[in-house]
PyMOL Python script that loads the backbone (N, CA, C, O; Angstrom):
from pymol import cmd

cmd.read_pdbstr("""\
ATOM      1  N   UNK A   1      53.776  30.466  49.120  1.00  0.00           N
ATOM      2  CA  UNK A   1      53.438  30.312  50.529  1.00  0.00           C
ATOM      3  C   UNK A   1      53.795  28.883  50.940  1.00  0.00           C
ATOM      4  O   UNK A   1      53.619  27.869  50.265  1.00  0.00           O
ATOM      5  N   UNK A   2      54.332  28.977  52.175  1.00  0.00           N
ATOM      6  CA  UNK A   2      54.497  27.181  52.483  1.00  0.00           C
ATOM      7  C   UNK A   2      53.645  26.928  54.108  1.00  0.00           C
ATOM      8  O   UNK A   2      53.092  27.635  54.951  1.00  0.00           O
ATOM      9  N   UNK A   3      53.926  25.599  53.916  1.00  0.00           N
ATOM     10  CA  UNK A   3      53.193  25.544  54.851  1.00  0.00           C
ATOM     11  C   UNK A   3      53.153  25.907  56.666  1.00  0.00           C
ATOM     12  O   UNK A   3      52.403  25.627  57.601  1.00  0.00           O
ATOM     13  N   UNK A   4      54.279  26.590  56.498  1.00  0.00           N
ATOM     14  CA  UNK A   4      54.270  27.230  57.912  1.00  0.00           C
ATOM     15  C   UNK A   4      53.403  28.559  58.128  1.00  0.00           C
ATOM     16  O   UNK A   4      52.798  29.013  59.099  1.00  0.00           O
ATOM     17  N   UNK A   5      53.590  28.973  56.863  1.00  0.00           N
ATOM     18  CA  UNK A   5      52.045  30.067  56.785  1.00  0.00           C
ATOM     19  C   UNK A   5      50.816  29.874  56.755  1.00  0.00           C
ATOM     20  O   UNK A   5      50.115  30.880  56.652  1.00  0.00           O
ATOM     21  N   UNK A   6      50.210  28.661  56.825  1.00  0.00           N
ATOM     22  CA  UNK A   6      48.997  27.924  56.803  1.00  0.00           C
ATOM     23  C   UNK A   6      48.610  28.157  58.026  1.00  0.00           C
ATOM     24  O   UNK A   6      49.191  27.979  59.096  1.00  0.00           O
ATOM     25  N   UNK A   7      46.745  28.909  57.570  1.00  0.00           N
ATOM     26  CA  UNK A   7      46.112  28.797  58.468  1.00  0.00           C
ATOM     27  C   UNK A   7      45.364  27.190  59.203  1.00  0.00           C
ATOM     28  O   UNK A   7      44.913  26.210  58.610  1.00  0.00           O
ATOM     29  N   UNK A   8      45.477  27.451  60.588  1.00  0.00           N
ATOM     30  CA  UNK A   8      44.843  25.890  61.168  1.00  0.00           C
ATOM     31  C   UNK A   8      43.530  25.767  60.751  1.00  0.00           C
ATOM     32  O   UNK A   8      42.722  26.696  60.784  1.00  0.00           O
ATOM     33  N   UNK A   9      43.212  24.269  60.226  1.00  0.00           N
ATOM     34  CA  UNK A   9      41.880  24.107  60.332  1.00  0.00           C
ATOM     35  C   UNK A   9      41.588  24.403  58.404  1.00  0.00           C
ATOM     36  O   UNK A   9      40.627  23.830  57.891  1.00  0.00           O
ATOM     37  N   UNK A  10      42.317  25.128  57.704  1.00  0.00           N
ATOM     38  CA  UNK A  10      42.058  25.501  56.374  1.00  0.00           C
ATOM     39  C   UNK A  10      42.496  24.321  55.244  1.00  0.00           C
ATOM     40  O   UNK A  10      43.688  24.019  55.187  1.00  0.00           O
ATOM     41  N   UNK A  11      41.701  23.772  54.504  1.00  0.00           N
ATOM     42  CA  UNK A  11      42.331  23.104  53.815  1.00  0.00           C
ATOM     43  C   UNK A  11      42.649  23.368  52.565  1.00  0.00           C
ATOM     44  O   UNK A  11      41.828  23.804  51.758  1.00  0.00           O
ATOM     45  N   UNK A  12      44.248  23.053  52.207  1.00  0.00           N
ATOM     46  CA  UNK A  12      45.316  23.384  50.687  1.00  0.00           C
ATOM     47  C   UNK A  12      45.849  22.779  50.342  1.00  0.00           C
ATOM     48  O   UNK A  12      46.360  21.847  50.964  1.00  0.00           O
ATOM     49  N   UNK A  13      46.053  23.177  48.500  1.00  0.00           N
ATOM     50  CA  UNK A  13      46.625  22.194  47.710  1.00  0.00           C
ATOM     51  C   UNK A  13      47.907  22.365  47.752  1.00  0.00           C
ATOM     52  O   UNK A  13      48.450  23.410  48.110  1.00  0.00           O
ATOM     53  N   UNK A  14      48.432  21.427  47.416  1.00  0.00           N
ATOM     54  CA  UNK A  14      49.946  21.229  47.651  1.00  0.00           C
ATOM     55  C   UNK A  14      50.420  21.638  46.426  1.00  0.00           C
ATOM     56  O   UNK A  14      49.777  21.067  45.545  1.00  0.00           O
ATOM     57  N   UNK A  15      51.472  22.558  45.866  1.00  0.00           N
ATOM     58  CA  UNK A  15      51.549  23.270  45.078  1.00  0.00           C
ATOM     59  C   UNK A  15      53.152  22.189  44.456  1.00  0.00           C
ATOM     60  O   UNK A  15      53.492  21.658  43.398  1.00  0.00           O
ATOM     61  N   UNK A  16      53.661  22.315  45.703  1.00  0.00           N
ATOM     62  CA  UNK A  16      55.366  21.370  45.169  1.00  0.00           C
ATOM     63  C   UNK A  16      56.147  20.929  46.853  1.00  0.00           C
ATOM     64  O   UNK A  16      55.816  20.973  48.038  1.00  0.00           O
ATOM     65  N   UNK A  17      56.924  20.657  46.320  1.00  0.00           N
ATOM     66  CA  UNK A  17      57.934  20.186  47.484  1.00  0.00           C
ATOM     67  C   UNK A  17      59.092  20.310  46.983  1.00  0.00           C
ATOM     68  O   UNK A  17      59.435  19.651  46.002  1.00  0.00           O
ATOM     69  N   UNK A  18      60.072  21.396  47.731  1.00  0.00           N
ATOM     70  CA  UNK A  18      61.272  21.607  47.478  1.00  0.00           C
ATOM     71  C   UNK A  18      62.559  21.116  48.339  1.00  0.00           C
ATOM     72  O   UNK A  18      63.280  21.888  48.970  1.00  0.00           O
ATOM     73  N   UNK A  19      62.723  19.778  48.266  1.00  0.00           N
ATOM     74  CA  UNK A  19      63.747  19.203  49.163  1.00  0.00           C
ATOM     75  C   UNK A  19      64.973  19.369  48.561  1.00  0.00           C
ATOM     76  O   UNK A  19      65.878  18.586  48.851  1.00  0.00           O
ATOM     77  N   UNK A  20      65.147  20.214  47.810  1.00  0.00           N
ATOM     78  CA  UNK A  20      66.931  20.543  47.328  1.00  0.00           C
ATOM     79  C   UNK A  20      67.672  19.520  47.107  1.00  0.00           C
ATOM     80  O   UNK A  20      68.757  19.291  47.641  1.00  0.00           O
ATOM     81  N   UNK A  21      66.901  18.610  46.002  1.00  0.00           N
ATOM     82  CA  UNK A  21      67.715  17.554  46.058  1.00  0.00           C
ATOM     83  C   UNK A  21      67.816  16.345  46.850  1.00  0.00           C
ATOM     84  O   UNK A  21      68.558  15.394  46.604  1.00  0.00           O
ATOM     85  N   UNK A  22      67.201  16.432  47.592  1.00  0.00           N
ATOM     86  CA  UNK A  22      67.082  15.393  48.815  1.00  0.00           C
ATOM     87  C   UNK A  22      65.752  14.542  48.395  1.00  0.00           C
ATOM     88  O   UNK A  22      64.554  14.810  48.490  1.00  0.00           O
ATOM     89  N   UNK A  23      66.774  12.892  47.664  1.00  0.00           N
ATOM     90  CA  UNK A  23      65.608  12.186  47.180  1.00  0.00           C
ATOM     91  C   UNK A  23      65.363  11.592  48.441  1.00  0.00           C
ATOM     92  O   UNK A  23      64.191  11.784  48.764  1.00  0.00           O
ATOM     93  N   UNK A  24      66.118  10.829  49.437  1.00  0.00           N
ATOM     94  CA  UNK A  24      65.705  10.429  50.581  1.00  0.00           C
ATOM     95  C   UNK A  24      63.946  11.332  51.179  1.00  0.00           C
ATOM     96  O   UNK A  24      62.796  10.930  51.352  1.00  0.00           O
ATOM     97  N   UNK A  25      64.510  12.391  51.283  1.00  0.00           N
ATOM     98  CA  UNK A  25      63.364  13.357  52.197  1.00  0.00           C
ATOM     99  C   UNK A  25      62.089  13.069  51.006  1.00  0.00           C
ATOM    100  O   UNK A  25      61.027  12.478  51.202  1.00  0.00           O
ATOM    101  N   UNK A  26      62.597  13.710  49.704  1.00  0.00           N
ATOM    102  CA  UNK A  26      61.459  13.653  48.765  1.00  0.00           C
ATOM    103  C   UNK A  26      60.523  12.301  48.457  1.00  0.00           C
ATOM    104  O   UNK A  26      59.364  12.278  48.042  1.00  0.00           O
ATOM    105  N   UNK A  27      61.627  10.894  48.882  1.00  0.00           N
ATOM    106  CA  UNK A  27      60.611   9.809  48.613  1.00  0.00           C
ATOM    107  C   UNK A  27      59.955   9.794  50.173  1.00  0.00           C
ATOM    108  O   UNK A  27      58.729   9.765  50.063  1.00  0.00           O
ATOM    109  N   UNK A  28      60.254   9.802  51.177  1.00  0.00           N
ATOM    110  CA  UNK A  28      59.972   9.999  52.162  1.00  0.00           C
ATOM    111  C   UNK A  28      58.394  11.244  52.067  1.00  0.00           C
ATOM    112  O   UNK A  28      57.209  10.913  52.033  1.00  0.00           O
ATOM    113  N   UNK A  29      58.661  11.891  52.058  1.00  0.00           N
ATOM    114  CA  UNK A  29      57.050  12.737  51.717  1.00  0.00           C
ATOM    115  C   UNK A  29      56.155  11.986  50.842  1.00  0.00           C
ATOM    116  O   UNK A  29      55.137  11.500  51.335  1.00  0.00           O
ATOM    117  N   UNK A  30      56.464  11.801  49.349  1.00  0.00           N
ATOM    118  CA  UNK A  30      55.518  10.842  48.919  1.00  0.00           C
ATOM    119  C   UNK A  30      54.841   9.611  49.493  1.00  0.00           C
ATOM    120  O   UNK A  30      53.662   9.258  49.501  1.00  0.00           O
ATOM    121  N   UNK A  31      56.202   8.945  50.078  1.00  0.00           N
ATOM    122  CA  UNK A  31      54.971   7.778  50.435  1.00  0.00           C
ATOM    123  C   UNK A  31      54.039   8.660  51.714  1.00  0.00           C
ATOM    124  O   UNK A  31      52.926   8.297  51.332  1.00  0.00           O
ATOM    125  N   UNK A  32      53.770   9.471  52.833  1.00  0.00           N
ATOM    126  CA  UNK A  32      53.281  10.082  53.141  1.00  0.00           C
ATOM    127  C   UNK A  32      51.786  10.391  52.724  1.00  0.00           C
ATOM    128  O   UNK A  32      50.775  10.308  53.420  1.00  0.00           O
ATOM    129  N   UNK A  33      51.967  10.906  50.928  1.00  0.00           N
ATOM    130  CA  UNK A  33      50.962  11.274  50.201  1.00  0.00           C
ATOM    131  C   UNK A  33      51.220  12.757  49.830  1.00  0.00           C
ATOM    132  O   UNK A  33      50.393  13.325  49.116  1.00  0.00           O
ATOM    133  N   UNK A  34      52.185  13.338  50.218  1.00  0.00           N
ATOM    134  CA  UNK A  34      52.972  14.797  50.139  1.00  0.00           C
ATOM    135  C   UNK A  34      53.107  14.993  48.744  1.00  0.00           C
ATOM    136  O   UNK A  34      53.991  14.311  48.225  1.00  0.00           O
ATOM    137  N   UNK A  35      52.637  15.541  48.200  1.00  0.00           N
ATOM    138  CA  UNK A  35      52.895  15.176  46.596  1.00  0.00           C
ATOM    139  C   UNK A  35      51.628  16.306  45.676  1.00  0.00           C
ATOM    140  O   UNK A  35      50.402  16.417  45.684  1.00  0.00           O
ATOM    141  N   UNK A  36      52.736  16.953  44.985  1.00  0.00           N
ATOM    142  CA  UNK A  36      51.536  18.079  44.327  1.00  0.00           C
ATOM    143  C   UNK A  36      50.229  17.522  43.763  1.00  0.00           C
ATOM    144  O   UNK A  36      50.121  16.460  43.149  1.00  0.00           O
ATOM    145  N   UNK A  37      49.108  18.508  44.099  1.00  0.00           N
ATOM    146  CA  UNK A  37      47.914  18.448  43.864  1.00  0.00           C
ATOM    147  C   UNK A  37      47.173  17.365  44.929  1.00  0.00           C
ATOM    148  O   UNK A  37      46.118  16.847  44.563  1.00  0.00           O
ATOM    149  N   UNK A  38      47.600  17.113  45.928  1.00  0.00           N
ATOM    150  CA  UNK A  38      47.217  16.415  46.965  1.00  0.00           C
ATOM    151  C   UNK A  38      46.642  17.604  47.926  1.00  0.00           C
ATOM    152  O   UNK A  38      47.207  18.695  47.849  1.00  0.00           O
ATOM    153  N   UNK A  39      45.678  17.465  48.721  1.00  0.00           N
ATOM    154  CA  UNK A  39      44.975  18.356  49.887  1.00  0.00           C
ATOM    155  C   UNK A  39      45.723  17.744  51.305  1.00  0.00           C
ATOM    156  O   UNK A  39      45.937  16.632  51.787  1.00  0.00           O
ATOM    157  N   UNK A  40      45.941  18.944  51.608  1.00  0.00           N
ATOM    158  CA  UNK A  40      46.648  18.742  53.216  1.00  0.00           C
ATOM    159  C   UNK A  40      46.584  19.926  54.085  1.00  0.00           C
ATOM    160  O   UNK A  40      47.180  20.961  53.786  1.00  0.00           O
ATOM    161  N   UNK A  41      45.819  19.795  55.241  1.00  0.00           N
ATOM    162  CA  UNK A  41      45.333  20.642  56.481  1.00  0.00           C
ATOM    163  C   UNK A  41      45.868  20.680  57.843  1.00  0.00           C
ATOM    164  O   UNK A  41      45.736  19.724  58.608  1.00  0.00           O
ATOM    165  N   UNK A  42      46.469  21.765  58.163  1.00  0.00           N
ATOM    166  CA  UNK A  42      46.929  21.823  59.388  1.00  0.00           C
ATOM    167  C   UNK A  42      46.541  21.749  60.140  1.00  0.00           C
ATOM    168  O   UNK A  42      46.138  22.869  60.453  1.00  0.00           O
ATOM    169  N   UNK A  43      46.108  20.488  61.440  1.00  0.00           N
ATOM    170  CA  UNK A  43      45.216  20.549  62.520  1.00  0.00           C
ATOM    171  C   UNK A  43      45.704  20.948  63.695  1.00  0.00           C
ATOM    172  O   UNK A  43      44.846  20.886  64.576  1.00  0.00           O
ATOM    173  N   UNK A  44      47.172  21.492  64.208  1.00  0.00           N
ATOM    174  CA  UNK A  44      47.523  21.830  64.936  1.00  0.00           C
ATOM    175  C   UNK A  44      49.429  22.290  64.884  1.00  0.00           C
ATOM    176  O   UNK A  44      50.352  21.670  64.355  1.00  0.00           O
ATOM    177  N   UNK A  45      49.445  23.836  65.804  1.00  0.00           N
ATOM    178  CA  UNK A  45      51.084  24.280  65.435  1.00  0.00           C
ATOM    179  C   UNK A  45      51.263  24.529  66.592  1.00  0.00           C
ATOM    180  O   UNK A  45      50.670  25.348  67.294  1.00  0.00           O
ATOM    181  N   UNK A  46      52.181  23.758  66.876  1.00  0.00           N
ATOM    182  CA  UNK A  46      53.191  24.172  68.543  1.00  0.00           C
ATOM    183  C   UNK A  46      54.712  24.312  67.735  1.00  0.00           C
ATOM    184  O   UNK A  46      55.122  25.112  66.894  1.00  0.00           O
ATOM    185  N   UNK A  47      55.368  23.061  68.458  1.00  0.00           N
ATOM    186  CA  UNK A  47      57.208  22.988  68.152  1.00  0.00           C
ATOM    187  C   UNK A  47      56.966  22.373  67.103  1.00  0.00           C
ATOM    188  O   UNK A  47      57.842  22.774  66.338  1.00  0.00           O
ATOM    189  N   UNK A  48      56.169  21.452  66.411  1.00  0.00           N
ATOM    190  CA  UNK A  48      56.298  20.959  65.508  1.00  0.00           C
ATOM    191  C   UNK A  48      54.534  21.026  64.825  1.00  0.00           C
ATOM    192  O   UNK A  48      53.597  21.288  65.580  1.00  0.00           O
ATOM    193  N   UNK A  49      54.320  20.746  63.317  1.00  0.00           N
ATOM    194  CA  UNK A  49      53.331  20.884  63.078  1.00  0.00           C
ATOM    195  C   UNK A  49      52.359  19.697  62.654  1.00  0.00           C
ATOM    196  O   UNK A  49      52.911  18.688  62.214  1.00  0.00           O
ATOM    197  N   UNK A  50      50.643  19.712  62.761  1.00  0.00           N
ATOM    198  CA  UNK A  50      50.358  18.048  62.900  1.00  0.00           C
ATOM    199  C   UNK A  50      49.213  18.514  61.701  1.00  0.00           C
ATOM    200  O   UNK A  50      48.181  19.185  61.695  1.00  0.00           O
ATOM    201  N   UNK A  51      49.825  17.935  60.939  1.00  0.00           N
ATOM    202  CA  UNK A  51      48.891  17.655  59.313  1.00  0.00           C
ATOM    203  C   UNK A  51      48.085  16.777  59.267  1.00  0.00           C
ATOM    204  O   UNK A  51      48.217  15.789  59.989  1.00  0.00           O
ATOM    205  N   UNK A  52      46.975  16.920  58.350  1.00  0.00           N
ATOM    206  CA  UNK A  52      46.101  15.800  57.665  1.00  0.00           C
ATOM    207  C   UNK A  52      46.492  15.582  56.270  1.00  0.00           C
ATOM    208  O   UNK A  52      46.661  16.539  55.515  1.00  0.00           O
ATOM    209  N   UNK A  53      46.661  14.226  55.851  1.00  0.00           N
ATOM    210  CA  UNK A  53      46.929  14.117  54.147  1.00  0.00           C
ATOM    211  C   UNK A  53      46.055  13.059  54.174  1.00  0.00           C
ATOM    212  O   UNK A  53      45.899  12.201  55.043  1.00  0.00           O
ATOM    213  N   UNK A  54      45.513  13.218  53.140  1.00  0.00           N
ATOM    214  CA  UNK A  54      43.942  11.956  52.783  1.00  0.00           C
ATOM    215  C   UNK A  54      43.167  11.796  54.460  1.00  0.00           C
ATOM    216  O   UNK A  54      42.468  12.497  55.192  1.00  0.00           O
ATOM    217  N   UNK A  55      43.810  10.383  54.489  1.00  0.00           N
ATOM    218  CA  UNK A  55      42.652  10.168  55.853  1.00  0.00           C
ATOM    219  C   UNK A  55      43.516  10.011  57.328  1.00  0.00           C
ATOM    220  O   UNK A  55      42.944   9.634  58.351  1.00  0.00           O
ATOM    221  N   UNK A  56      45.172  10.398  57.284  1.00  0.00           N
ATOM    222  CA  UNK A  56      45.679  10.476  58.026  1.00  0.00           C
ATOM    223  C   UNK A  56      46.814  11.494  58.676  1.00  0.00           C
ATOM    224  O   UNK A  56      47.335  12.214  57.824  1.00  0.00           O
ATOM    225  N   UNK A  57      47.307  11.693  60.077  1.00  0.00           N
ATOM    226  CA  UNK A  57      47.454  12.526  60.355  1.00  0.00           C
ATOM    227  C   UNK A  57      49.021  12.218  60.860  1.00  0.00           C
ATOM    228  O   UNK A  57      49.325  11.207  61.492  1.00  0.00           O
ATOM    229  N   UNK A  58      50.141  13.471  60.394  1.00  0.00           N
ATOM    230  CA  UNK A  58      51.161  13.444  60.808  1.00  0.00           C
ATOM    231  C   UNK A  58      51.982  14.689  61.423  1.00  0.00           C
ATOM    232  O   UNK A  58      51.699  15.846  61.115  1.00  0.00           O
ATOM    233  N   UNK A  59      52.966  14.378  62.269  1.00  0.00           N
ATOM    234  CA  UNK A  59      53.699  15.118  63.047  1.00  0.00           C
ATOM    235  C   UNK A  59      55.124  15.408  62.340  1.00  0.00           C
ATOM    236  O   UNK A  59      56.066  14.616  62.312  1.00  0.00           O
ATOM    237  N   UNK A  60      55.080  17.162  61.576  1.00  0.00           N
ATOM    238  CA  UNK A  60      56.407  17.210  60.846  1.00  0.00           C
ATOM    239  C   UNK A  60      56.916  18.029  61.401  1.00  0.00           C
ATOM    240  O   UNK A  60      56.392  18.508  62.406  1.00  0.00           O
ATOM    241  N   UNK A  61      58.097  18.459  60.935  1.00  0.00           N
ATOM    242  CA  UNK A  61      59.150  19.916  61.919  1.00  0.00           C
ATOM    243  C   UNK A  61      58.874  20.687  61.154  1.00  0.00           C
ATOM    244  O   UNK A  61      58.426  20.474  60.027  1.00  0.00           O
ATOM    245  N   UNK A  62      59.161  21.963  61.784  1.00  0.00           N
ATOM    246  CA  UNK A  62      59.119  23.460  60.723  1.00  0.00           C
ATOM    247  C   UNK A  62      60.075  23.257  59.171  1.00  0.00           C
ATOM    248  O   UNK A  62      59.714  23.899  58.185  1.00  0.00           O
ATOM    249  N   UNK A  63      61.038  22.515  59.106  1.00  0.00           N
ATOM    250  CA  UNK A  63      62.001  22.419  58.279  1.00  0.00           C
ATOM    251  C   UNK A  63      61.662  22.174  57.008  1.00  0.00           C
ATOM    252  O   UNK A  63      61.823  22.644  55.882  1.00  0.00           O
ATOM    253  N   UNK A  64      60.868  20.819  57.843  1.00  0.00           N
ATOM    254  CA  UNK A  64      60.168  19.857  56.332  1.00  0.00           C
ATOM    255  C   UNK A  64      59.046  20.740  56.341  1.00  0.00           C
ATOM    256  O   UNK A  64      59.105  21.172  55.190  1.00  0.00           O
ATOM    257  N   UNK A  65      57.962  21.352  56.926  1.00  0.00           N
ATOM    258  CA  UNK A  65      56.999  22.373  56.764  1.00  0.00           C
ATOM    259  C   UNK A  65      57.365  23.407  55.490  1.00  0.00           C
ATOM    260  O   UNK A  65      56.705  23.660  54.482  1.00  0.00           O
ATOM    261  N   UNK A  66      58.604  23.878  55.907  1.00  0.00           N
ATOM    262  CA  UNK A  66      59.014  24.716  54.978  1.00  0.00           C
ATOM    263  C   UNK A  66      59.563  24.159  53.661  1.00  0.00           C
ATOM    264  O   UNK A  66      60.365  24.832  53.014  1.00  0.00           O
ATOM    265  N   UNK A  67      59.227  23.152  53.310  1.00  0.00           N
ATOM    266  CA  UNK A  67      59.866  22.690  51.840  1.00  0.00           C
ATOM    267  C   UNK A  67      58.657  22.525  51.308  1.00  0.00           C
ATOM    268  O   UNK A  67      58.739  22.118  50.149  1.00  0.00           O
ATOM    269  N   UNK A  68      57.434  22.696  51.735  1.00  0.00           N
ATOM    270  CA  UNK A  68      56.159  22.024  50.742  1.00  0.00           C
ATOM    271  C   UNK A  68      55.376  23.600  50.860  1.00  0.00           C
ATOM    272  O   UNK A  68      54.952  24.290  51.788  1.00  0.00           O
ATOM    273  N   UNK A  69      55.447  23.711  49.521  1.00  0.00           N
ATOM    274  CA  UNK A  69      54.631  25.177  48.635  1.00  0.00           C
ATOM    275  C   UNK A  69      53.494  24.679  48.606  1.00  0.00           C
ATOM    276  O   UNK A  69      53.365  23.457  48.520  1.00  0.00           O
ATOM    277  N   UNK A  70      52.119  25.760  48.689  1.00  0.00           N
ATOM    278  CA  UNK A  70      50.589  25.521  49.252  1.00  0.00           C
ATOM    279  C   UNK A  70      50.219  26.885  48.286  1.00  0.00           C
ATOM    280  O   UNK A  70      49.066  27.314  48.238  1.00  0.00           O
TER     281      UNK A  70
END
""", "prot")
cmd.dss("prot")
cmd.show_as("cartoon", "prot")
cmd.util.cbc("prot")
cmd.orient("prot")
């Protein structure tokens, strides 16, 4: 399941992140905090989706949504 299937408001463990290779994107999520076995909650889904990781909150696209397994 990734995280475009995430219910709002539910909080899940981050299972992996599949950036195909893409260390740019992949170091880019880590510093984030994107990173298996980390908790991250969807607080809101329009055009783009607005996560919680630890104590802060970010605005990602469906794209990168879809590379992180939950």
């Amino acid at each position: 399941m990734t995280l475009l299937d995430a219910e709002l408001g539910t909080e899940y463990i981050i299972k992996g992140v599949d950036t195909q290779g893409d260390e740019e994107l992949e170091s880019f999520l880590f510093s984030l905090g994107c990173y298996s076995g980390e908790a991250i909650t969807v607080v809101d889904k329009r055009t783009n989706l607005v996560v919680s990781i630890k104590d802060a909150r970010y605005n990602i696209d469906p794209e990168l949504a879809n590379a992180i397994t939950i």
